[in-house]
Each structure stands twice: as structure tokens, then as C-alpha cells.
C-alpha positions as CSV (number, residue, x, y, z in Angstrom):
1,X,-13.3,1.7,-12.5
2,X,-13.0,-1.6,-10.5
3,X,-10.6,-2.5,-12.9
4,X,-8.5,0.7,-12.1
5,X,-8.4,0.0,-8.3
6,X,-7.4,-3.4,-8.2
7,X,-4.5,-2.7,-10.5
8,X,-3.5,0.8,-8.7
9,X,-3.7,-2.0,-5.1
10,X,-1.5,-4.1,-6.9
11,X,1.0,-1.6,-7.9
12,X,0.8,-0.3,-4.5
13,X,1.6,-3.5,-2.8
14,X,4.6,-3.7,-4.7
15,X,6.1,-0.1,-3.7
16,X,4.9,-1.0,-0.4
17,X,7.4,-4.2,-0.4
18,X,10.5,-2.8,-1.7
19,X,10.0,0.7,1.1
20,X,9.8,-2.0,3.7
21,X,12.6,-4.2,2.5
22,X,14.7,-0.8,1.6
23,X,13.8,-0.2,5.7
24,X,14.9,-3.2,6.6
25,X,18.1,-2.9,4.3
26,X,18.8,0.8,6.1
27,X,18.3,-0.2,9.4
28,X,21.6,-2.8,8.8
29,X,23.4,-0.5,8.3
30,X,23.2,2.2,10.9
31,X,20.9,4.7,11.5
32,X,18.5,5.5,8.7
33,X,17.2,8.8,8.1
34,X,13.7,9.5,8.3
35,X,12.5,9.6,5.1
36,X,13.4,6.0,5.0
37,X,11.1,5.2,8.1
38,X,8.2,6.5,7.0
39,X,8.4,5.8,3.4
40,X,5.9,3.0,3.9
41,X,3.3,5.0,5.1
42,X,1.7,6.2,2.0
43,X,1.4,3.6,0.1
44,X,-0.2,2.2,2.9
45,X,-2.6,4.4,3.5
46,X,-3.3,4.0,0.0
47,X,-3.7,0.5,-0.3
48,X,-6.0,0.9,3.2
49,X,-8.2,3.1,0.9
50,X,-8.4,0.8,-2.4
51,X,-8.5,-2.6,-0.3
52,X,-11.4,-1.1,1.6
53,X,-13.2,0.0,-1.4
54,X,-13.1,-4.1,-2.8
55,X,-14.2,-5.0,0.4
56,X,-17.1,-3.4,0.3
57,X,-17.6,-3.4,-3.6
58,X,-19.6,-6.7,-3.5
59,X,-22.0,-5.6,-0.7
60,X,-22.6,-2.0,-2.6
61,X,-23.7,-4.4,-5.9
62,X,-25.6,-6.5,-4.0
63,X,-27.8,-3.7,-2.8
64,X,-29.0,-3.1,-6.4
């Protein structure tokens, strides 16, 4: 499952970089609509979720 999560972080990262640079690209040339402004926020929140999880994944296994 650790496996899973890193990848799905990875992947995430990714969508996260082109919605920011799509942003960026947007707000050159006018006004962008909303969608476009908040189309980082999920993957985000996401990636909060998974990065937290390998944070804390060594301290859990350390526990045992």
C-alpha cells in the first residue's frame, strides 16, 4: 500500500504543476474563469493527505 501512495503523490504532483502553470498561463491572458483558479486545490489537498501519511509512515513502523 506504501507503494500505492507514493506513486498516487507522484502523479498528483504532476497534475498539480501543469493546473498551476495552466493558472499562470490564464491569468496572461485576461481574466480566467474560476474553474481555472481553483483547479489546484484538489490535487492539493490530496497530495496534503498522501505526503502526511509518508511522514508519519516511519514513526507508525517504528512503534512495532
Amino acid at each position: 500500500m506504501s507503494t500505492w501512495i507514493r506513486q498516487t503523490h507522484r502523479w498528483l504532483s504532476i497534475v498539480f504543476t501543469a493546473a498551476v502553470i495552466a493558472n499562470f498561463v490564464a491569468m496572461g491572458l485576461g481574466e480566467p474563469p474560476p474553474w481555472i483558479v481553483y483547479s489546484p486545490l484538489p490535487p492539493l489537498f490530496l497530495m496534503l493527505a498522501t505526503g502526511l501519511y509518508m511522514f508519519a509512515l516511519p514513526y507508525m513502523r517504528r512503534g512495532k
